[in-house]
PAPA-504865 format. One record per residue: residue in one letter; x, y, z of N, C-alpha, C, O in turn. Coordinates in Angstrom, 3 decimals. Each point is the difference from the previous one (the first is absolute). Example, Ala and Ser with C-alpha at 12.3 -4.5 7.8 and 13.67 -1.06 7.14 Angstrom:
// residues 2
+--------+----------+----------+----------+----------+----------+----------+----------+----------+----------+----------+----------+----------+
| residu |     n_xx |     n_yy |     n_zz |    ca_xx |    ca_yy |    ca_zz |     c_xx |     c_yy |     c_zz |     o_xx |     o_yy |     o_zz |
+--------+----------+----------+----------+----------+----------+----------+----------+----------+----------+----------+----------+----------+
|      a |   13.190 |   -5.690 |    7.800 |   -0.890 |    1.190 |    0.000 |    0.900 |    1.200 |    0.000 |    1.036 |   -0.019 |    0.665 |
|      s |   -1.386 |    1.069 |   -1.385 |    0.820 |    1.190 |    0.060 |   -0.770 |    1.090 |    0.730 |    0.509 |    1.108 |    0.169 |
+--------+----------+----------+----------+----------+----------+----------+----------+----------+----------+----------+----------+----------+
//
This chain:
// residues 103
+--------+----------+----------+----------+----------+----------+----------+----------+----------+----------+----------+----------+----------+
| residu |     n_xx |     n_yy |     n_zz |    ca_xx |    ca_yy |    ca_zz |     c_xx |     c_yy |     c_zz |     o_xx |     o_yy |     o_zz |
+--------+----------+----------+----------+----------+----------+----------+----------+----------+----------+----------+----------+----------+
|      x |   22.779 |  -39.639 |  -18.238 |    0.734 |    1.056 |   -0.679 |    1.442 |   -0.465 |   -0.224 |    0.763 |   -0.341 |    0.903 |
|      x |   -0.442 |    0.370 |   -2.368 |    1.551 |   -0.514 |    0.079 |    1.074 |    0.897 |    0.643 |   -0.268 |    1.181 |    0.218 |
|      x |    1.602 |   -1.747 |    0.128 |    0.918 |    0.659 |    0.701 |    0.673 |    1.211 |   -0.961 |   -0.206 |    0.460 |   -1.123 |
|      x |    0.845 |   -0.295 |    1.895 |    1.242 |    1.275 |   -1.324 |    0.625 |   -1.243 |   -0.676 |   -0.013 |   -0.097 |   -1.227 |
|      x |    0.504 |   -0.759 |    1.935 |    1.082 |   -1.088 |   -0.841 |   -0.161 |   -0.649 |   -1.168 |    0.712 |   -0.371 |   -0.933 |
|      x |   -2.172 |    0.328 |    1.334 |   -1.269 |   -0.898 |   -1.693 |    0.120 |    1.291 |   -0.893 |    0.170 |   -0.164 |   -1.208 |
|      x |   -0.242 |    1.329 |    1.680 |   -0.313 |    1.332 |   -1.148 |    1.311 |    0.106 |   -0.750 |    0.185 |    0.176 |   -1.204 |
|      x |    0.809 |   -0.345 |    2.337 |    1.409 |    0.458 |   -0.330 |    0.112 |   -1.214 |   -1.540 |    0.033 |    0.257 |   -1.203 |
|      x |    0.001 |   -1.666 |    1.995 |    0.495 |   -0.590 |   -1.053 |   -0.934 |   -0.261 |   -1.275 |    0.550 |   -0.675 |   -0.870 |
|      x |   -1.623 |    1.009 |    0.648 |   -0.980 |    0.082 |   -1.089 |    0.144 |    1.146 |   -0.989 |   -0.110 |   -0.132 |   -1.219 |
|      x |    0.356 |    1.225 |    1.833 |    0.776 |    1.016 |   -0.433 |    1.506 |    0.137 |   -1.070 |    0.275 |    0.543 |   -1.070 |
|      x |    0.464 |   -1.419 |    2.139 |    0.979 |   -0.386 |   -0.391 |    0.052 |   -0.579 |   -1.576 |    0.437 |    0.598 |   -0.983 |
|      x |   -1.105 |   -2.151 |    1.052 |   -0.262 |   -0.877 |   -0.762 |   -0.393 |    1.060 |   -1.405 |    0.623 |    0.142 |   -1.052 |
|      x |   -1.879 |    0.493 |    1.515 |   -0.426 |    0.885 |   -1.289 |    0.793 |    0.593 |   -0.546 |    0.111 |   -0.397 |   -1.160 |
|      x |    0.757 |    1.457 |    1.489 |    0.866 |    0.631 |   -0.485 |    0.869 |   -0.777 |   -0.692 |    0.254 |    0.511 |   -1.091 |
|      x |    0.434 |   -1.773 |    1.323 |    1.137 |   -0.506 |   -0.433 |   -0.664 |   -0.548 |   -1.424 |    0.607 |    0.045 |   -1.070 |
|      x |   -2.128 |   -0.636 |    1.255 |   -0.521 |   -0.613 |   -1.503 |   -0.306 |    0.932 |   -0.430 |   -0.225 |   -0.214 |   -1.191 |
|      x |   -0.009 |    1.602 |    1.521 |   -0.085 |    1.114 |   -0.800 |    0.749 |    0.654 |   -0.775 |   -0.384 |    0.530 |   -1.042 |
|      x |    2.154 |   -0.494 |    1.723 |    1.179 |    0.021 |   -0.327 |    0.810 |   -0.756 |   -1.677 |    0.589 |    0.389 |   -1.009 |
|      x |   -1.071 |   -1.626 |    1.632 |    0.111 |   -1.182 |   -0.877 |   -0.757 |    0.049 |   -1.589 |    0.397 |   -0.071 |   -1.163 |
|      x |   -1.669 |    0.231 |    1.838 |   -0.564 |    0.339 |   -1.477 |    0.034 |    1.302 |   -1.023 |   -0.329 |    0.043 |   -1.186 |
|      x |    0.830 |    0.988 |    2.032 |    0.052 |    1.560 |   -1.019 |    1.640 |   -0.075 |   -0.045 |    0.303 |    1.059 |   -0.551 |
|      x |    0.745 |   -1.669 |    0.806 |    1.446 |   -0.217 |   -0.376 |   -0.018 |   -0.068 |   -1.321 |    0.860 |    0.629 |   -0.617 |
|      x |   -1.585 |   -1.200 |    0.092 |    0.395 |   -0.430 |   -1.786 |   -0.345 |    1.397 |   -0.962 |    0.392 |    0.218 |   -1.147 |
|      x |   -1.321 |    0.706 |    2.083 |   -0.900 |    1.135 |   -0.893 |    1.034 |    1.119 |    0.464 |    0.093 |    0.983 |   -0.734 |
|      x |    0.488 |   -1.023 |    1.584 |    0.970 |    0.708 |    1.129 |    1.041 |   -0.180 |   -0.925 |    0.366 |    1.085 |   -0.450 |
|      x |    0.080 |   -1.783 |    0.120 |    1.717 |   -0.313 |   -0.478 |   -0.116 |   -0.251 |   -1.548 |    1.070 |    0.156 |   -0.590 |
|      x |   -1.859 |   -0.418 |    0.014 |    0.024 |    0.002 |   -1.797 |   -0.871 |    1.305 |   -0.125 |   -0.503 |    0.022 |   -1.124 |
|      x |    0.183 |    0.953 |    1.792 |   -1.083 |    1.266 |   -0.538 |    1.109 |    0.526 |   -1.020 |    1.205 |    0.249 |    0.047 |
|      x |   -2.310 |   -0.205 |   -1.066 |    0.255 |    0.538 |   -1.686 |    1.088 |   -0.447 |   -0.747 |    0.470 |    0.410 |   -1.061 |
|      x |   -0.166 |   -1.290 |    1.773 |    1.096 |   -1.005 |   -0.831 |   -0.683 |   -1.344 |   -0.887 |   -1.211 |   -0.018 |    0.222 |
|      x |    1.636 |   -1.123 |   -1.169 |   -0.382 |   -0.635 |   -0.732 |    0.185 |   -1.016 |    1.606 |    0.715 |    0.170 |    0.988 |
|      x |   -1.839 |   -1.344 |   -1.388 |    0.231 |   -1.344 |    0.822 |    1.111 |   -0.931 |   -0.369 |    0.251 |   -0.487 |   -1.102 |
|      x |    0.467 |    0.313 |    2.439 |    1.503 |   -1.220 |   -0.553 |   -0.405 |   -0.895 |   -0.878 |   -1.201 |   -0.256 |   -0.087 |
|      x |    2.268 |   -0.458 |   -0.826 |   -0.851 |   -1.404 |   -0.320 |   -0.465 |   -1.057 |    0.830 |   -1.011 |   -0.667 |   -0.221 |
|      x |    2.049 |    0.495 |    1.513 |   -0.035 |   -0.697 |    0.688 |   -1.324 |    0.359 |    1.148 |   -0.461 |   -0.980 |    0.585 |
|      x |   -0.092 |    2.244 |   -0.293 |   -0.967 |    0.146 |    0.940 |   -1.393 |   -0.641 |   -1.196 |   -0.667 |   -1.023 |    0.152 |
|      x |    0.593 |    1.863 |   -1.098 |   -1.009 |   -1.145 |   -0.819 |    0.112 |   -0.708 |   -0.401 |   -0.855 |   -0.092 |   -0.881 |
|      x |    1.792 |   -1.107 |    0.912 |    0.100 |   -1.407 |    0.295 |   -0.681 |   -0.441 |    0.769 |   -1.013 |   -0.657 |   -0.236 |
|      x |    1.439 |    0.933 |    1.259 |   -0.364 |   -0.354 |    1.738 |   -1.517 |    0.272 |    0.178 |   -0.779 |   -0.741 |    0.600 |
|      x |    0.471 |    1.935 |   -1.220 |   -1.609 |    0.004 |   -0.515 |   -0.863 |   -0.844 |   -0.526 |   -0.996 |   -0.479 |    0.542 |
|      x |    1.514 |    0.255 |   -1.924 |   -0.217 |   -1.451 |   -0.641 |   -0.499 |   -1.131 |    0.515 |   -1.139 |   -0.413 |   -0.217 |
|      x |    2.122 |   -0.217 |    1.037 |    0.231 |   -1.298 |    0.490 |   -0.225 |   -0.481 |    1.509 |   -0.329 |   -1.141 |    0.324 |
|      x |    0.554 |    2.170 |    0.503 |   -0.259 |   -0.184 |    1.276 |   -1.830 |   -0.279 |    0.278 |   -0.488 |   -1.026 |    0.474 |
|      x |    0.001 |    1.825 |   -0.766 |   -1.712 |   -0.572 |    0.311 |    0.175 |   -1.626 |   -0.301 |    0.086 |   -0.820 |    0.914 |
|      x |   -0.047 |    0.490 |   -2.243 |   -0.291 |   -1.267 |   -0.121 |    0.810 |   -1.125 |    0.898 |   -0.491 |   -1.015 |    0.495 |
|      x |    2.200 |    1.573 |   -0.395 |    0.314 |   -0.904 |    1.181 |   -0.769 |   -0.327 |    1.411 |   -0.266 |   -1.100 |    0.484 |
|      x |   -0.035 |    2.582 |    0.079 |   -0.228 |    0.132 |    1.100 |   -1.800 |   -0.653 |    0.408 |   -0.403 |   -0.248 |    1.137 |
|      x |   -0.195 |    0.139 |   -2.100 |   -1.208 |   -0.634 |   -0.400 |    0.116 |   -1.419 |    0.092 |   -0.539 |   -0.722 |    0.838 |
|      x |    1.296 |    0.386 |   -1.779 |    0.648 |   -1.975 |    0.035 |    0.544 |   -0.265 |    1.781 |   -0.311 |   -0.981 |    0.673 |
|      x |    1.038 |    1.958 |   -0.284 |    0.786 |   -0.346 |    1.106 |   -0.691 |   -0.047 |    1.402 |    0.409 |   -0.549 |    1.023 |
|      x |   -1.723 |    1.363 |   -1.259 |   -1.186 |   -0.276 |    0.915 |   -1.026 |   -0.937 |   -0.159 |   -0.888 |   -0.067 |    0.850 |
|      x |    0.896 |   -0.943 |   -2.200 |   -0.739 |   -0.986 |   -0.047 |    0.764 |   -0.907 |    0.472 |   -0.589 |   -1.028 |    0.334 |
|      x |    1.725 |    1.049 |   -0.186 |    1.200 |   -1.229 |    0.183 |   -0.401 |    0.042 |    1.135 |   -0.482 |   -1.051 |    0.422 |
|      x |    0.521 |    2.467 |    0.687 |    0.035 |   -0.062 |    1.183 |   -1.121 |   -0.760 |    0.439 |    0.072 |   -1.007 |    0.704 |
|      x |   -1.056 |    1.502 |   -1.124 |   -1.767 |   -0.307 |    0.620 |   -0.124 |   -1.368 |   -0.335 |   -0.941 |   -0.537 |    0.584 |
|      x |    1.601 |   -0.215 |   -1.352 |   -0.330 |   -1.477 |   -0.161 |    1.076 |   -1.146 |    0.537 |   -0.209 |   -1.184 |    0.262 |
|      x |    1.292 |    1.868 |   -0.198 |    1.244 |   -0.687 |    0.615 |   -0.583 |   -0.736 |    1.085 |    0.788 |   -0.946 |    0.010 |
|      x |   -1.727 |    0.664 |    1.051 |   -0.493 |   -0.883 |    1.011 |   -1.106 |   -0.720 |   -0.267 |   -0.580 |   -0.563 |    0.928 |
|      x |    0.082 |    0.462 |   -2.328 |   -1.036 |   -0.803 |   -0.259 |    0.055 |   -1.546 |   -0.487 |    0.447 |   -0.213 |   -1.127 |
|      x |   -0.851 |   -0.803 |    1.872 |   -0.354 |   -1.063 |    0.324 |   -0.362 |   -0.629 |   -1.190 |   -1.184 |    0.278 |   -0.193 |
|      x |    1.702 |   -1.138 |   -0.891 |   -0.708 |   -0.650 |   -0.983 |   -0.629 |   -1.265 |    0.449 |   -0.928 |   -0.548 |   -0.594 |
|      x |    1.696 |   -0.039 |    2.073 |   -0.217 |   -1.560 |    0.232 |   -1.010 |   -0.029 |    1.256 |    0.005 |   -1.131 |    0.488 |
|      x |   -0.596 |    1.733 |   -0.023 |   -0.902 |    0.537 |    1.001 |   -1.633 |    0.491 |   -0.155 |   -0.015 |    1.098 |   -0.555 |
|      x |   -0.992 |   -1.451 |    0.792 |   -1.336 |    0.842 |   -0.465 |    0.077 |    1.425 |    0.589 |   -0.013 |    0.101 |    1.227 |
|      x |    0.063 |    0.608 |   -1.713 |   -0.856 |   -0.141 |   -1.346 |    0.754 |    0.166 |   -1.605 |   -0.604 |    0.485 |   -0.957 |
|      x |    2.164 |   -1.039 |    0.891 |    0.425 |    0.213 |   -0.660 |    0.484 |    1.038 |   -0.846 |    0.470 |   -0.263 |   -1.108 |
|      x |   -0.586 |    1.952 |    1.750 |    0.279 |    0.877 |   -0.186 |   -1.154 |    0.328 |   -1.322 |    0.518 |    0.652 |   -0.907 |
|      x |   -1.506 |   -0.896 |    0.761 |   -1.512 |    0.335 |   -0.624 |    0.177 |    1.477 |    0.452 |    0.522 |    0.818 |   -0.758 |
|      x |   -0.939 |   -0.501 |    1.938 |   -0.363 |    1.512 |    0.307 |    1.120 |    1.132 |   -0.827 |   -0.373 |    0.677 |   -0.958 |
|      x |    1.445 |   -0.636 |    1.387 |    1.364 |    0.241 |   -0.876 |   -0.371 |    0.190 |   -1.206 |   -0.446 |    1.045 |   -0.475 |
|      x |    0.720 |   -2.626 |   -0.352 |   -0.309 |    0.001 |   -1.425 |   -1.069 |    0.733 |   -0.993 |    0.112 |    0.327 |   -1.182 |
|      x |   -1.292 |   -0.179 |    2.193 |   -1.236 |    0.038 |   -0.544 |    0.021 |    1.499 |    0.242 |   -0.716 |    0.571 |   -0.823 |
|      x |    1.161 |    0.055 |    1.474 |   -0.228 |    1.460 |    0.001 |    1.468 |    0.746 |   -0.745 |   -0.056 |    1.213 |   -0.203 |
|      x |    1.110 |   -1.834 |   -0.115 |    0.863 |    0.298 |   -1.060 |   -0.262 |   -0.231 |   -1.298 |    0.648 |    0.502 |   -0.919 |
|      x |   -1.620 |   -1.279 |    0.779 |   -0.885 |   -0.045 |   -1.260 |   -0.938 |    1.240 |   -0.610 |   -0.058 |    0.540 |   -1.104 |
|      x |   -0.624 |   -0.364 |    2.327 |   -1.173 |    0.888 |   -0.037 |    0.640 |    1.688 |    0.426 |   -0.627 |    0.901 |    0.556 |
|      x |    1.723 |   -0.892 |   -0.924 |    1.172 |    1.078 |    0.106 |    0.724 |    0.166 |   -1.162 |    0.425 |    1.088 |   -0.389 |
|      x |   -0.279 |   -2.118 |   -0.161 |    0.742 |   -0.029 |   -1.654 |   -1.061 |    0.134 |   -1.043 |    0.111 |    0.687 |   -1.015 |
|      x |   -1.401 |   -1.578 |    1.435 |   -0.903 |    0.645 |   -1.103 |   -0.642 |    1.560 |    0.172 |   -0.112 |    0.978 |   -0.739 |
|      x |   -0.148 |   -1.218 |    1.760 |   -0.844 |    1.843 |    0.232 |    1.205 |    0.814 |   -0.819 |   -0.133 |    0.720 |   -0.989 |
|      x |    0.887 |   -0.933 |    1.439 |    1.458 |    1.328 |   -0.665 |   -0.158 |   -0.607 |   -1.633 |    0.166 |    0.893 |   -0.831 |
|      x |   -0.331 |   -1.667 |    0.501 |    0.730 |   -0.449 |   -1.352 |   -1.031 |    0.677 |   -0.675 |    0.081 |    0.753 |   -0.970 |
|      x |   -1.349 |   -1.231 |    1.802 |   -1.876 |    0.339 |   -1.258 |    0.181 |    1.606 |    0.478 |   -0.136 |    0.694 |   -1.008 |
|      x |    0.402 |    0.163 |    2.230 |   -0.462 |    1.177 |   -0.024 |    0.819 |    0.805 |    0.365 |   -0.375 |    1.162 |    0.156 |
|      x |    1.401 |   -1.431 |    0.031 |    0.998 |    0.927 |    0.494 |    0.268 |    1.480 |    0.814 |    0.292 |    1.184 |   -0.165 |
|      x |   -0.632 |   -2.230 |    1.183 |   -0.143 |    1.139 |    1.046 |   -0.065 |   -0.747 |    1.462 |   -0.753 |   -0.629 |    0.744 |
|      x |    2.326 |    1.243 |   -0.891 |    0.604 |   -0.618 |    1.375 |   -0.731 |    0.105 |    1.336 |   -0.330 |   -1.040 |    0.571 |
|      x |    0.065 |    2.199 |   -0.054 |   -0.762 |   -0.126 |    1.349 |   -1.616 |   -1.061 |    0.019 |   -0.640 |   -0.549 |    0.897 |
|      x |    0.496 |    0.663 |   -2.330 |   -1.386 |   -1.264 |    0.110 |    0.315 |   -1.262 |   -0.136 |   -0.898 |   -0.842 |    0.013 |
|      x |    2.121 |    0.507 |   -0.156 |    0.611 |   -1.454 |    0.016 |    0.720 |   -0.389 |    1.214 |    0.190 |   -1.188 |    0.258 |
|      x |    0.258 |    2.226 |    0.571 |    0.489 |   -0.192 |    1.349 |   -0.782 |    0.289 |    0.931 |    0.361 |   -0.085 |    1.173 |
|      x |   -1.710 |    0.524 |   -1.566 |   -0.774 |   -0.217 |    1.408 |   -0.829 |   -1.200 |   -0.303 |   -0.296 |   -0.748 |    0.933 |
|      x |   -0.137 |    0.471 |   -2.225 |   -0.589 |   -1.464 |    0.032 |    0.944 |   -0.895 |    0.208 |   -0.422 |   -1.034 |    0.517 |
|      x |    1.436 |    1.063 |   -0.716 |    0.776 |   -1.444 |    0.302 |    0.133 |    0.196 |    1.181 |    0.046 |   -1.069 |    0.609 |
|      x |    0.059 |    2.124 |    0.159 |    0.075 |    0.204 |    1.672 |   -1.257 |   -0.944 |    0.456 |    0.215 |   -0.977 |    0.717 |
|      x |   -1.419 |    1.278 |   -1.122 |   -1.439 |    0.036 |    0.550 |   -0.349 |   -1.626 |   -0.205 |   -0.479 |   -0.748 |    0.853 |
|      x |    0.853 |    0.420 |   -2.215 |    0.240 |   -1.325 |   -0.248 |    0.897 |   -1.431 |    0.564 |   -0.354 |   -1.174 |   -0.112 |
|      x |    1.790 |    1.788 |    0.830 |    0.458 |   -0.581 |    0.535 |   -0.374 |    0.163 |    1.369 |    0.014 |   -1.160 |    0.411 |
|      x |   -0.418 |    2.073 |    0.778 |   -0.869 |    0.008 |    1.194 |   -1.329 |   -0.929 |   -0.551 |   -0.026 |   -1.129 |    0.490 |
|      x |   -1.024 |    1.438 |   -1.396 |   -0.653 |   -0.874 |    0.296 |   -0.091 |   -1.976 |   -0.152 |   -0.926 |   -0.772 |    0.247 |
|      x |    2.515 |    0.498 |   -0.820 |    0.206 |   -1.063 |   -0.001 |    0.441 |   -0.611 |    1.146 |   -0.159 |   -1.206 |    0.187 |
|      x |    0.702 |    1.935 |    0.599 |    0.992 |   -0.721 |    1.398 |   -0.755 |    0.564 |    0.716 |    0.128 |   -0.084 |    1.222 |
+--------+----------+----------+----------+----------+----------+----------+----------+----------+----------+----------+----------+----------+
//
């Protein structure tokens, strides 16, 4: 049975990403969107997308076997699934499923 301290801070946690995410509906209600908040709309997914492939590959081995194959080969099979069908959660669990069953 978890403690109060696990409830407390899970609790916690929720509220604050709960906070976080209804602020924007909270503070522009019935007003037009800044230019600058749909900017940030715009552009941030795709950064934040690039900036997690940077992350996830930043330790991969070109001079080593298996030459970062597993990596490559399931960032492949992640760019085509999205490109031919577009539909993100079926391209990130096969490239998930694809890269476990390589390593």
């Amino acid at each position: 049975m978890p403690d109060l301290h696990s409830v407390l801070l899970i609790a916690v946690c929720a509220l604050v990403t709960m906070a976080v995410r209804f602020a924007p509906f909270l503070f522009f209600a019935g007003q037009e969107t800044p230019p600058v908040i749909a900017y940030l709309g715009r552009v941030l997914p795709g950064a934040l997308i690039g900036m997690l492939v940077i992350y996830c590959l930043k330790d991969i081995s070109l001079l080593k076997a298996p030459f970062a194959a597993p990596e490559l080969i399931s960032c492949a099979v992640v760019v085509l699934l999205q490109w031919r069908g577009k539909n993100s959660l079926l391209s990130i669990v096969a490239g998930t499923v694809c890269y476990m069953l390589l390593i």
